[in-house]
ZATOR-349750 format. One record per residue: x, y, z of N, C-alpha, C in turn. Coordinates in pm, whole numbers, plus 32768, in hexadecimal, padded with zeros to 4 digits. Layout:
<sites>
XYZXYZXYZ
...
</sites>
This chain:
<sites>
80527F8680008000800080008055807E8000
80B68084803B812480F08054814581397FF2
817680957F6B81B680C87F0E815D80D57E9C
80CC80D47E9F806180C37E548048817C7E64
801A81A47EEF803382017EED805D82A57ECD
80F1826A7EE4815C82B67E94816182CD7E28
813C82357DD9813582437D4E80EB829E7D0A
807A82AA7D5A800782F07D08804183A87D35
806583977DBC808B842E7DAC810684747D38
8133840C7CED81B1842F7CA6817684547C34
80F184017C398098841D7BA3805D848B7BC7
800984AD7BF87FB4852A7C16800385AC7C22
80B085917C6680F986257C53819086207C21
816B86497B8C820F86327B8A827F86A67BC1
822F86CF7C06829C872A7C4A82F6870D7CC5
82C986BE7CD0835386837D75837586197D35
83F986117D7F843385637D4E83E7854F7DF7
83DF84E57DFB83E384957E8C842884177E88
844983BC7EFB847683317EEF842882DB7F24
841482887ED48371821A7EC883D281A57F43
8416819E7F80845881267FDD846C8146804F
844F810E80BC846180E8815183E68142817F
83CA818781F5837B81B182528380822D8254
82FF822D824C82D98301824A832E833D82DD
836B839682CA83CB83BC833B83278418839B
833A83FD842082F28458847982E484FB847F
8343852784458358858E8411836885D2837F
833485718353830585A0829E82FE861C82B5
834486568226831F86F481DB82B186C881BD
822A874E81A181F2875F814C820987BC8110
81A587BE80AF81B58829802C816E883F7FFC
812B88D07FC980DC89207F66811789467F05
80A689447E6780F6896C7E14807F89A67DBF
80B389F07D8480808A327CEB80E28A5A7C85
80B78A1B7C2080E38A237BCD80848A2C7B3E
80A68A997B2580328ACC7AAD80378A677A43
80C38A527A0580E28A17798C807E897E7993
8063892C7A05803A88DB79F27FB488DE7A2E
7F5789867A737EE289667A8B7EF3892A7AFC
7F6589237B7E7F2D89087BD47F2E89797C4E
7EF389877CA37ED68A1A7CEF7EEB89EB7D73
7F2789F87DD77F2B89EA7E4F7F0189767E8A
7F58892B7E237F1D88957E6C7F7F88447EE8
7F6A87D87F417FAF87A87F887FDB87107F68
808A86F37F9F808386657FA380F186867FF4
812685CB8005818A85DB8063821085868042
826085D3807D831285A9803A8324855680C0
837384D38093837C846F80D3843E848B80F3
84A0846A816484F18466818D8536844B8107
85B1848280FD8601845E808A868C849880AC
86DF84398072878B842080A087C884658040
87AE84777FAC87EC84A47F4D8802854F7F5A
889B85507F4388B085CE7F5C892585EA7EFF
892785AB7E8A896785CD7E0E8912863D7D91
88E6869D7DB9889686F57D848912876D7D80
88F387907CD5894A88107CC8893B88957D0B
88A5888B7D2B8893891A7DA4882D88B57E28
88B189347E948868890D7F04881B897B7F56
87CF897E7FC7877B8A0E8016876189BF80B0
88028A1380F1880889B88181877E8A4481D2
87438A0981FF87208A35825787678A4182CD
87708AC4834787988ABE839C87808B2383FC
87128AEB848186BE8B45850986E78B558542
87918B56857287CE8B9E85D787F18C468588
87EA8C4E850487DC8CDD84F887628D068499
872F8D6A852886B48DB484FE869F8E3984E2
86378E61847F864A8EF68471859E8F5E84CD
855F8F63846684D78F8C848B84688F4B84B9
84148F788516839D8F1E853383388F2E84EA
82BC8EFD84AF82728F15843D81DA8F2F849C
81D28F938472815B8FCB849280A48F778422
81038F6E83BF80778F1E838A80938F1F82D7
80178F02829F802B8EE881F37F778F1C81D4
7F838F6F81767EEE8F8081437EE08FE28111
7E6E902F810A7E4C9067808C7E04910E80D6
7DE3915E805E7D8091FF809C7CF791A88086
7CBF91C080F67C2591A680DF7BD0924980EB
7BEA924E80427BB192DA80187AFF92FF801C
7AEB936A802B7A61938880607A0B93347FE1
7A43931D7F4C7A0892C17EDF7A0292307EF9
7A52920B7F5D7A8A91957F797A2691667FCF
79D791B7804D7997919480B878CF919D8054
78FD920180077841920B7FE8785C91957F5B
789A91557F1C786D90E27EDB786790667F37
78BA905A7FA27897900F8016782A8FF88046
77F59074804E779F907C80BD77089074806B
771890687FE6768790607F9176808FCF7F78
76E18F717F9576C58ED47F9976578EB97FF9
763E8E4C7FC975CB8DF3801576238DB78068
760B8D9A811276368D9B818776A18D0F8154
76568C9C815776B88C4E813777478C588101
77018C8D806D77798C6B801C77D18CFF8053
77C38D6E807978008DCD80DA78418D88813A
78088D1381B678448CEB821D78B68C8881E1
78AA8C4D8170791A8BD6814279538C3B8116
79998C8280B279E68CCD809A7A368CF98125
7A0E8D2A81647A368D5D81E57A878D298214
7A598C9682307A8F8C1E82537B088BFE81F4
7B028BCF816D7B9E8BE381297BE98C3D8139
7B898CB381267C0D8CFD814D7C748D3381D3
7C248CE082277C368D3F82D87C728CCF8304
7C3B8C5C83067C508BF9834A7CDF8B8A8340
7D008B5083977D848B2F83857D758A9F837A
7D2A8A4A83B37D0489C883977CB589988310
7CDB892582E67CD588B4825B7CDD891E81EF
7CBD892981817CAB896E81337CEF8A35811B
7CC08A40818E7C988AE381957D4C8B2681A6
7D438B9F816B7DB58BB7817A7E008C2281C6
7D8C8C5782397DF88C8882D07E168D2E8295
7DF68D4982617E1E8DF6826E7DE58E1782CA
7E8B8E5D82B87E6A8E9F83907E9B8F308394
7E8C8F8A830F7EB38FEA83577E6C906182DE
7E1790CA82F47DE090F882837DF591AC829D
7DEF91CE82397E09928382437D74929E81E0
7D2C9321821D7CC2933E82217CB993D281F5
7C6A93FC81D57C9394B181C07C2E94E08237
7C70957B82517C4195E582C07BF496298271
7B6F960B825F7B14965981FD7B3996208154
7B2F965481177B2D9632806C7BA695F3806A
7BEF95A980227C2495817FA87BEE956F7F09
7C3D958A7E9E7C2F959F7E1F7BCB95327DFC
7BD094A07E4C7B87942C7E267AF394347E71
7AC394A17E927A4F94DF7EDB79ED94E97E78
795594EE7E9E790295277E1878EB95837E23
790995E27E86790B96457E92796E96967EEA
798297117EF07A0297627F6579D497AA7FDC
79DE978A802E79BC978F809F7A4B97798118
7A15980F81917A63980B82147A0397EB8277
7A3497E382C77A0A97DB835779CF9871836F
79F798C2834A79CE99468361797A99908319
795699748296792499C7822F78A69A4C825A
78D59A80821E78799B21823478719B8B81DD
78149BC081B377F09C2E815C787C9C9D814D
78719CD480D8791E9D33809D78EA9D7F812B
796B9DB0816079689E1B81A179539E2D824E
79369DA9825979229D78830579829D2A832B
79BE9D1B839B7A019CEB83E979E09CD08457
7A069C4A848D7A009C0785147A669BD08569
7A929C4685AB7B0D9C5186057AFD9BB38664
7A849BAB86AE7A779B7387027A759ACC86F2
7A3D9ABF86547A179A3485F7799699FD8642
795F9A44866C78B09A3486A7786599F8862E
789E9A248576786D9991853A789A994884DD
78DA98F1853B79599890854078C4983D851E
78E097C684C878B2973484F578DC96F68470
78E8965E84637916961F843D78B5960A839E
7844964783B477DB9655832C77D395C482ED
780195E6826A77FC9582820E7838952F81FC
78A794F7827F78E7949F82797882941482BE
784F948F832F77C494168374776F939B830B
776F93D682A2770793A38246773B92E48233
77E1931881EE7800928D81C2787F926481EB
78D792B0821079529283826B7966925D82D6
792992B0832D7925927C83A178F1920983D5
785F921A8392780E9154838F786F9121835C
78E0910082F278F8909582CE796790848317
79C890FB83377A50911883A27A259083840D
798C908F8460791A905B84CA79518FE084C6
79288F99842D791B8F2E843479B88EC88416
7A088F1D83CF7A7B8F1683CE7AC98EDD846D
7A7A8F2084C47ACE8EFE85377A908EC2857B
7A048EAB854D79D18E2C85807A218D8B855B
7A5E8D9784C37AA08D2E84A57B478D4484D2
7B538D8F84BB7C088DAE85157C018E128581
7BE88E2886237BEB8E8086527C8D8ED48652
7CE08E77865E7D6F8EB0863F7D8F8EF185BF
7D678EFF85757D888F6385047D9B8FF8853B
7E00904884AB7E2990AC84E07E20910E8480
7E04918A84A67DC691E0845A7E2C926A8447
7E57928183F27E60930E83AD7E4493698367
7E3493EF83C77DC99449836A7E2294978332
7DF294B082A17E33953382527E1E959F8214
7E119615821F7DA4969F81FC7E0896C9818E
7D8D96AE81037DAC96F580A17D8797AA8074
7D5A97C380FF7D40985D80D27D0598A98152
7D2898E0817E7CD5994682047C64998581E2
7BF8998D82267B9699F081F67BA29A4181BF
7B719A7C81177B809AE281047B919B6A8129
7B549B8481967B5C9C0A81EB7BEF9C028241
7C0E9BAA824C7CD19BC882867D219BE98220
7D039BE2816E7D4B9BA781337D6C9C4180E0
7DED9C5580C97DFE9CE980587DA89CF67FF7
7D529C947FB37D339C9D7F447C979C927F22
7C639C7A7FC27BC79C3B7FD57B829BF37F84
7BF69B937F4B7BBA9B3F7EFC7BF39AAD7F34
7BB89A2D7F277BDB998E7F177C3B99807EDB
7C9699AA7E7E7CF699897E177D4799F57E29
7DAF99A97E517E279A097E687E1D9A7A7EB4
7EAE9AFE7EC67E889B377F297EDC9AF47FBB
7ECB9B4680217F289B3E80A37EE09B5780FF
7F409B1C81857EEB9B6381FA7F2C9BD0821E
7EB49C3582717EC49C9F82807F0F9C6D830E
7F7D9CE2830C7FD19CA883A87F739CCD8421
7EEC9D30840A7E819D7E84757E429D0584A3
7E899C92843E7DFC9C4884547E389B9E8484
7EAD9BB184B07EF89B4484D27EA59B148563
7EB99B4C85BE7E929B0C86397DD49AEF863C
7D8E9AFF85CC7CEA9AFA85D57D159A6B8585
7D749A8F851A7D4D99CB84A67DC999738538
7E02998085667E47993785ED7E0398F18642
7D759948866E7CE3992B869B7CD098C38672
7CCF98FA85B07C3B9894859D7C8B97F9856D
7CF897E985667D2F977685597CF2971A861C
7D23976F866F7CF7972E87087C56972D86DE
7C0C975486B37B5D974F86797B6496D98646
7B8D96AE85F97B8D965F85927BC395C785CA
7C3B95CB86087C6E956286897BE8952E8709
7BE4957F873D7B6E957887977ACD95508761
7AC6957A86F47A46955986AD7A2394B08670
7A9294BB86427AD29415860D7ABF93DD867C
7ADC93FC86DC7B1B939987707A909386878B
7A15941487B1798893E487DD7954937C877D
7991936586F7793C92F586A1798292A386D8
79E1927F87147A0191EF872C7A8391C286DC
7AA8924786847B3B923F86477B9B928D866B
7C14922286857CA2927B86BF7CEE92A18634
7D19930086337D78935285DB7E1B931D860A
7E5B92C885B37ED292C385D47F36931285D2
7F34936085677FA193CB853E7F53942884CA
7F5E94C384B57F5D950A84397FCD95268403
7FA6953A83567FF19576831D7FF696138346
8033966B8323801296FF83327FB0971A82A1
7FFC96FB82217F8A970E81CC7FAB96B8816A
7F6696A181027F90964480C77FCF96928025
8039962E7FFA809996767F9D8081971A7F9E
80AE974F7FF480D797BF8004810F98317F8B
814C98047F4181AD982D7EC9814398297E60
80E297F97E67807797E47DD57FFD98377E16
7FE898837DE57F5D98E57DED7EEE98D47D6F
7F0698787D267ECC98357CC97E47980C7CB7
7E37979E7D387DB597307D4C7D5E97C47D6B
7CC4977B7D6B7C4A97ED7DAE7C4097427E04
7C31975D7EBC7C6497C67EC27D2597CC7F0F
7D5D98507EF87DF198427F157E0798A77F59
7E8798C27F927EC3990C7FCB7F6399277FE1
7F9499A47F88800599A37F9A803799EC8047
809F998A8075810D997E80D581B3994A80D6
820199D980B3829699AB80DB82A399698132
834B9949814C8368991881B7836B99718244
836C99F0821183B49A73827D83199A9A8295
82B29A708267820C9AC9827382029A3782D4
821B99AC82CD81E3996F82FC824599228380
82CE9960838182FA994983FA82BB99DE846C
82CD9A3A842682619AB1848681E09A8384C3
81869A578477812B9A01848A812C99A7850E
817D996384E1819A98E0857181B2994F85EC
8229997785CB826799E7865282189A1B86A0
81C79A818648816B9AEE8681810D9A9F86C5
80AD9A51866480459A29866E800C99A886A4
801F997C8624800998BB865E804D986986D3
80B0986486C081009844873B80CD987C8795
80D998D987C580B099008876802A98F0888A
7FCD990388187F2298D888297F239849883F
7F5797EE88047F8C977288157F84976788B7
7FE797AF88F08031978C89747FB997A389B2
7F7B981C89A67F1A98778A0D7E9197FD8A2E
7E9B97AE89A77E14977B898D7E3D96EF89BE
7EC196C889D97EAB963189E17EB395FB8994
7E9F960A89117EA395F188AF7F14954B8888
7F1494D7887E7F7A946F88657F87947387C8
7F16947787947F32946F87057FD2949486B3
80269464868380A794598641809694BB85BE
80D9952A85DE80FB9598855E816F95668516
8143957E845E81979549841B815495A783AC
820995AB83888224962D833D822495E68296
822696438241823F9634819A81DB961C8176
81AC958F817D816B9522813581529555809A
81D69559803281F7957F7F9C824C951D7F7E
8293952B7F0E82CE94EB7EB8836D94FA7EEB
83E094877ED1842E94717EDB84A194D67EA5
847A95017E5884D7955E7E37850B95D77E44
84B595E37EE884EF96557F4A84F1962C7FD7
855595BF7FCB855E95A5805C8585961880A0
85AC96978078861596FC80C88573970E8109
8508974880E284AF978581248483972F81B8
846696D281D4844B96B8826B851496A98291
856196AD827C85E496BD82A085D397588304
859597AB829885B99851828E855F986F831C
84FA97EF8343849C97FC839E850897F68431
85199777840D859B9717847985D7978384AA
86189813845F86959854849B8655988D8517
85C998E784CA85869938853D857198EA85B1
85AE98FE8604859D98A7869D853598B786D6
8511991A86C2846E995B870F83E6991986DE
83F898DB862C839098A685D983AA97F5860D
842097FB86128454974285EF8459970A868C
8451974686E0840996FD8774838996CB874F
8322970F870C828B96EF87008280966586AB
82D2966C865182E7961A85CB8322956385E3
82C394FA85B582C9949585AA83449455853A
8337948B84C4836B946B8488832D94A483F6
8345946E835782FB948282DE82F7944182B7
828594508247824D93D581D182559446814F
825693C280DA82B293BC8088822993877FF5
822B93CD7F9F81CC938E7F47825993867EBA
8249931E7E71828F93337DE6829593597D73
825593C37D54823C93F07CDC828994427C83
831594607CEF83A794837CBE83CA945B7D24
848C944E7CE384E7941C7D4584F093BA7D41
855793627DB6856292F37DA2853992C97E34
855592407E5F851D92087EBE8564921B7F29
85DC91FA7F03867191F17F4F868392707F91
865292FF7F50867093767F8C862793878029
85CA9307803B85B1930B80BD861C92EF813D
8679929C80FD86EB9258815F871992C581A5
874593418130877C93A58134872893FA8189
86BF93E181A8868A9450821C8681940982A9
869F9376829F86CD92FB831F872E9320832A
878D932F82FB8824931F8319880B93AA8367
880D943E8331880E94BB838087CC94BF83F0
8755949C83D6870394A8845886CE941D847E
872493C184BE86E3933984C886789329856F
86A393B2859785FF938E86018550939985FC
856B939A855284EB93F7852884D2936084CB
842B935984B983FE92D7847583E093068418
83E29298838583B192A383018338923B82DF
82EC92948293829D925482858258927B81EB
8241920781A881F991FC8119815991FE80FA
8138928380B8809192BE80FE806B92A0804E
807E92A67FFC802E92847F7F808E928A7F02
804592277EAE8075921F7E177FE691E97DF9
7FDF92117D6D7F5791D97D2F7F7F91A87CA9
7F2A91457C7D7F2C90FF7C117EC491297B96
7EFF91387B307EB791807AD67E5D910D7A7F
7DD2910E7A6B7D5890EC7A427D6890B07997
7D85906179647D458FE3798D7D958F8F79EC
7DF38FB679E87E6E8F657A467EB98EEF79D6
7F1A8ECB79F37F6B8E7979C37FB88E1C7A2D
7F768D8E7A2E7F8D8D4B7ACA802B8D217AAE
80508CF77A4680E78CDB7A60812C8D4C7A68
811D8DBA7A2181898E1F7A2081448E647A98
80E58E857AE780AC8EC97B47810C8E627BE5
80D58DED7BC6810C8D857C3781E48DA97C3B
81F78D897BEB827A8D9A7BD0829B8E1B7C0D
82998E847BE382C78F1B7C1882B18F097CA5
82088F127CC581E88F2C7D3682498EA47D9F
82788E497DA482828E087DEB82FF8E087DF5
83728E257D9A83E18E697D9A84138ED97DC6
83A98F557DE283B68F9C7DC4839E8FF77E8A
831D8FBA7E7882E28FD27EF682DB8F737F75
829E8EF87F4E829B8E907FB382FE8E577FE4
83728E767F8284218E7A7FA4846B8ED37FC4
84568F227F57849A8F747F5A848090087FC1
84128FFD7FBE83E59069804A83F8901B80BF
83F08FC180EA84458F5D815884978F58817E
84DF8F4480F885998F43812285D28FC8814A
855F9041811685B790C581268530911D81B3
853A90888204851590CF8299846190F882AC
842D90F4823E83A890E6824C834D90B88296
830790DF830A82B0906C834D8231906E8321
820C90A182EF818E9094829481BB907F81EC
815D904A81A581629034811F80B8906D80DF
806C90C180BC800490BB809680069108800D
7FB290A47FD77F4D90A17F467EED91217F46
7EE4915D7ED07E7A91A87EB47E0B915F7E53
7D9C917E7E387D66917A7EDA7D0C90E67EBE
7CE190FB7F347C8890467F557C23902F7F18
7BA7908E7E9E7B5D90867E507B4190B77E11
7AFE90AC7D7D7AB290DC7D307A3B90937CCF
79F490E77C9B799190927C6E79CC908E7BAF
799490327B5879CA90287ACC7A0490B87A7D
79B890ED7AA179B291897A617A5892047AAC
7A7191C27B1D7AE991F07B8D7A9592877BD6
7A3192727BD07A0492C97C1A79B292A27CC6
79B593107D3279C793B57CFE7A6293D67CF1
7A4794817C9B7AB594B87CC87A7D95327C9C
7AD295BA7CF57A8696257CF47AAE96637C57
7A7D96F17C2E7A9F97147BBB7B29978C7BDD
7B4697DE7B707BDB981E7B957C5897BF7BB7
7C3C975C7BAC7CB7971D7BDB7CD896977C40
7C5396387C557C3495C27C7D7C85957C7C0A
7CA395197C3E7CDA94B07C0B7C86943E7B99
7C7A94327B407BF093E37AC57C2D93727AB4
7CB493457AAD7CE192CD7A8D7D36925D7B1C
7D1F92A77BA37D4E92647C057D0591A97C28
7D4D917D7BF17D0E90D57C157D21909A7CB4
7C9A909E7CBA7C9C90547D6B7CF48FB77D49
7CD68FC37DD17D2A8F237DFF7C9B8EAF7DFA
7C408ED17DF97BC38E887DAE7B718F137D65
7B1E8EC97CF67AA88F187CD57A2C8ECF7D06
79C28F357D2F79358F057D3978E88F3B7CFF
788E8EAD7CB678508EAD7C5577A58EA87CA4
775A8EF57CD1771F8ECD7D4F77428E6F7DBE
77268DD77D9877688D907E0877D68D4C7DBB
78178D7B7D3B78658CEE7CE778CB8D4D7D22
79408CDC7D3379E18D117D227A238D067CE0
7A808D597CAD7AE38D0D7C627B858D497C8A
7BC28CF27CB27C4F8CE27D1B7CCD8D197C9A
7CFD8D8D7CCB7D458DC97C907DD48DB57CA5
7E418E127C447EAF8DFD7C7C7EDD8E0D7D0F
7ED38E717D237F098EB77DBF7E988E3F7E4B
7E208E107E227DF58D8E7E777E608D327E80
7E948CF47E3B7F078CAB7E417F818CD47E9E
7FAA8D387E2880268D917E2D80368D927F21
7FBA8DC97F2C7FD08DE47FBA7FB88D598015
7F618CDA7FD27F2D8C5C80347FC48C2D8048
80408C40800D80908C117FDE80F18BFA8083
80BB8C9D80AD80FB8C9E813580D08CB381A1
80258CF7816A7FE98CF581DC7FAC8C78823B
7FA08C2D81FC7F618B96822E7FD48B6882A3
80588B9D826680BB8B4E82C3812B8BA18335
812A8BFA82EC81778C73831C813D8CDF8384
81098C808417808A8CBD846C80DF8D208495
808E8DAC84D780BB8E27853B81018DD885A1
817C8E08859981D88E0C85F782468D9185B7
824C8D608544829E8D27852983308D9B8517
83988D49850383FD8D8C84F084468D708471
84868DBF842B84B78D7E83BD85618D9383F7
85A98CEF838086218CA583D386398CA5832C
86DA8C76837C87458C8082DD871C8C178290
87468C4181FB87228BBE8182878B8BFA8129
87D28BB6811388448BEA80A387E08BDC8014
88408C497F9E87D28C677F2E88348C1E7EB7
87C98BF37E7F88168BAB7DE287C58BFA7D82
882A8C327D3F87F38C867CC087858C787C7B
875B8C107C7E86E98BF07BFD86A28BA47C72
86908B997CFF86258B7C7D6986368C057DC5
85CB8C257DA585BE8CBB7E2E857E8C5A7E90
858C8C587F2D85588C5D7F6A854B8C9C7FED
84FC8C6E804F85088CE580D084EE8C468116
85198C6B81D584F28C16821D84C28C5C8271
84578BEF82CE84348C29835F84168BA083C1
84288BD4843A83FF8B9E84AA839E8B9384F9
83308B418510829A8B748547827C8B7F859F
822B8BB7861482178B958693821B8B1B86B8
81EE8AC2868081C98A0E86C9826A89EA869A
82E68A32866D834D89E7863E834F89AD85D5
82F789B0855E830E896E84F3833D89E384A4
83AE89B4842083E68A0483BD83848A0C8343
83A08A7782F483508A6D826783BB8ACC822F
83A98A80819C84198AB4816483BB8AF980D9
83D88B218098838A8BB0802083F68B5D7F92
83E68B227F28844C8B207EAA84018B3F7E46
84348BB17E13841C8BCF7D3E84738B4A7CFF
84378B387CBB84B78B197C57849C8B557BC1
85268BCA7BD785238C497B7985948BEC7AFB
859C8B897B0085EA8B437A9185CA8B5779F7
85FC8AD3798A85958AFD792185458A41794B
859E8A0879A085778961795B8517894379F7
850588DD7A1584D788937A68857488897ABA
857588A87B2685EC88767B6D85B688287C1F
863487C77C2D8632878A7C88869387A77D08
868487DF7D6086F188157DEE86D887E57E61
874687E77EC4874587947F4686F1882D7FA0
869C87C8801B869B8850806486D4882B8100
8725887281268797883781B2875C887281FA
8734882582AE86E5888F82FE873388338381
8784884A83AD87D087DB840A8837879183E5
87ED86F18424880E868683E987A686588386
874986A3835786E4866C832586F886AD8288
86FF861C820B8719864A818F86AE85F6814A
866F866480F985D68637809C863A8690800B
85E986227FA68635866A7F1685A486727ED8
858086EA7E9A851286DB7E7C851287537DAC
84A687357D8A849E87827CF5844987F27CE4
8450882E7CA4840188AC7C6A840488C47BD4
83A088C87BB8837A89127B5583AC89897B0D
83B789B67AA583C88A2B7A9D836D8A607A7C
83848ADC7AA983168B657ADB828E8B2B7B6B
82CE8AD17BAC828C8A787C2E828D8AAA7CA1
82298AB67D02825F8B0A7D8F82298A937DB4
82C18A6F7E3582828A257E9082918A197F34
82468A1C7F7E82688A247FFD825889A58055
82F1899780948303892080F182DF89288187
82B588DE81BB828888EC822A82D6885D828F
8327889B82EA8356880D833A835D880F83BA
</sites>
């Protein structure tokens, strides 16, 4: 039966070698894989003990050296994201939920989601917490409330943590109320510095409000891509407008208020690491300051190391990339998993998240002026149909295994295998491999005394679990 077994798993995946002789070791690897070229998507089997260690590339694992602890893997659950959710019929709403939240059989454990502070571009409409007729102002935020997020985010935020109460939340404000803003408009435009310690407020409004629904705020961005005044709706912020910001404002309202929530600076593109650096110098801003996140839409990945190495008491973290509509699962899987699920890993990342977690066929909503029309969720909903996208994958890859509070541990790199390692709370390893080759290749993976030789595909992600 053993070797009857085996047999059939050799047929069903030609992507692992395994060895069909002697006794399943007690400590079997397993393994997930997708691999586009052959149509298979996140499937499981299991690698049986193996001696052979004549493989031209090897990837020692090794947990006496560790770098970052991982805060989580997942996606923006954009205000478009929560109202196609939330128009399902309960069921097929509660199973979704369940794949996606849940960490047992099937389901694949995202545990960590970023949310917007009023509108994002993937909104059907633009909307603050504050909104009010041209020409009025509300020093006091007497009308503060959470509006139109009540409708469909927050119910689904509800049920979300009915299926994971440990999930973790980051909020990110793409635009201050118009009435703070130079330009009294949603799109683009600044804050007025008159008006620093009232939007300081309404971030503690907005913390506290969340908290009466029953949701904790883990950390904010200050705003989101800062440098792009582009999206409706946006907001331009330097580094020197938004370390003032922290100094003056946020920070000590923070303190005054109690406030735990984790300030985190940038959340832009790689190719200005100097700007949360430029934050770091001001001593007065960079006490308040957690650390920054990092989106890729310039730059490179690596330029994150470079803001570890200067300031290594400060955390990094990876807040969005989006995948462009229709998607392309091998070349989408490939980048992203190289790119991000590795490569934002290796360069100190404790978060990894996807933009964003839904859309319906059409990629809507998105606002006009400058919403996003071609952003591809990580599923679409078709009323209750799904259909499992790149970045679904792209993120089950590590979220299923790679729980909050794992740590990631050394893995030496072979050119044509990217991978990342980590260490889990319960002590088990999982290891992350591309194989960025052109052929099918076969490599040892060393984790001790313990040697498994196993295969990949090319253009294959696969994750070991031991």
């Amino acid at each position: 039966m053993q070797l009857t077994r085996q047999f059939i798993l050799v047929l069903s995946f030609s992507l692992i070698a395994i060895t069909v002789s002697g006794q399943q070791s007690k400590n079997s690897m397993k393994v997930w894989i997708t691999s586009p070229s052959s149509d298979i998507f996140f499937q499981e089997q299991i690698v049986t003990e193996n001696k052979i260690t004549n493989t031209k590339q090897t990837i020692e694992v090794t947990d006496s050296k560790t770098y970052q602890t991982m805060d989580g893997f997942g996606y923006t659950l954009t205000g478009g994201s929560a109202l196609h959710i939330a128009k399902m019929e309960p069921a097929a709403r509660a199973a979704l939920l369940k794949e996606l939240f849940a960490v047992d059989g099937n389901n694949i454990g995202v545990s960590y989601l970023r949310i917007s502070v009023g509108a994002s571009d993937l909104d059907e409409k633009v909307f603050s917490y504050n909104d009010l007729p041209a020409g009025e102002t509300d020093m006091e935020l007497k009308k503060f409330d959470l509006g139109y997020d009540k409708l469909y985010l927050i119910p689904v935020i509800k049920e979300i943590l009915n299926v994971n109460p440990k999930i973790k939340f980051l909020g990110s404000p793409w635009s201050a109320p118009t009435w703070m803003k130079t330009n009294n408009d949603t799109r683009g435009g600044s804050l007025k510095p008159e008006y620093y310690d009232v939007y300081a407020r309404y971030f503690v409004k907005y913390i506290q409000a969340m908290k009466a629904e029953g949701i904790t705020i883990d950390a904010i961005t200050v705003q989101n891509e800062p440098l792009h005044p582009g999206n409706n709706p946006s907001m331009f912020m330097p580094d020197t407008a938004q370390a003032n910001f922290i100094k003056k404002s946020l920070g000590p309202v923070f303190a005054a208020n109690k406030i735990k929530t984790k300030i985190i600076v940038y959340d832009h593109n790689a190719d200005r690491p100097d700007y949360p650096m430029n934050i770091y110098k001001d001593k007065d801003a960079a006490k308040y300051v957690d650390g920054a996140a990092f989106h890729l839409y310039g730059g490179k990945i690596e330029a994150l190391s470079e803001v570890h190495q200067a300031f290594p008491q400060k955390n990094l973290y990876f807040t969005e990339q989006w995948i462009g509509a229709p998607g392309n699962m091998a070349g989408d899987m490939a980048w992203h998993v190289k790119t991000l699920i590795i490569g934002a890993s290796r360069n100190w990342c404790r978060t990894v998240l996807e933009w964003n977690l839904a859309n319906d066929p059409q990629n809507k909503p998105h606002t006009d002026r400058g919403g996003c029309d071609r952003c591809l969720g990580a599923v679409t909903i078709d009323g209750n149909k799904i259909t499992r996208n790149p970045a679904y994958y792209i993120i089950a890859h590590a979220s299923k295994f790679v729980r909050p509070g794992s740590v990631r541990i050394e893995s030496t790199m072979e050119n044509t295998l990217p991978n990342v390692a980590f260490k889990t709370p319960d002590g088990k390893k999982v290891l992350i491999v591309f194989n960025d080759g052109k052929d099918k290749q076969t490599f040892t993976i060393k984790s001790g005394t313990s040697v498994k030789t196993v295969s990949l595909d090319q253009g294959a992600t696969g994750t070991f679990v031991w």
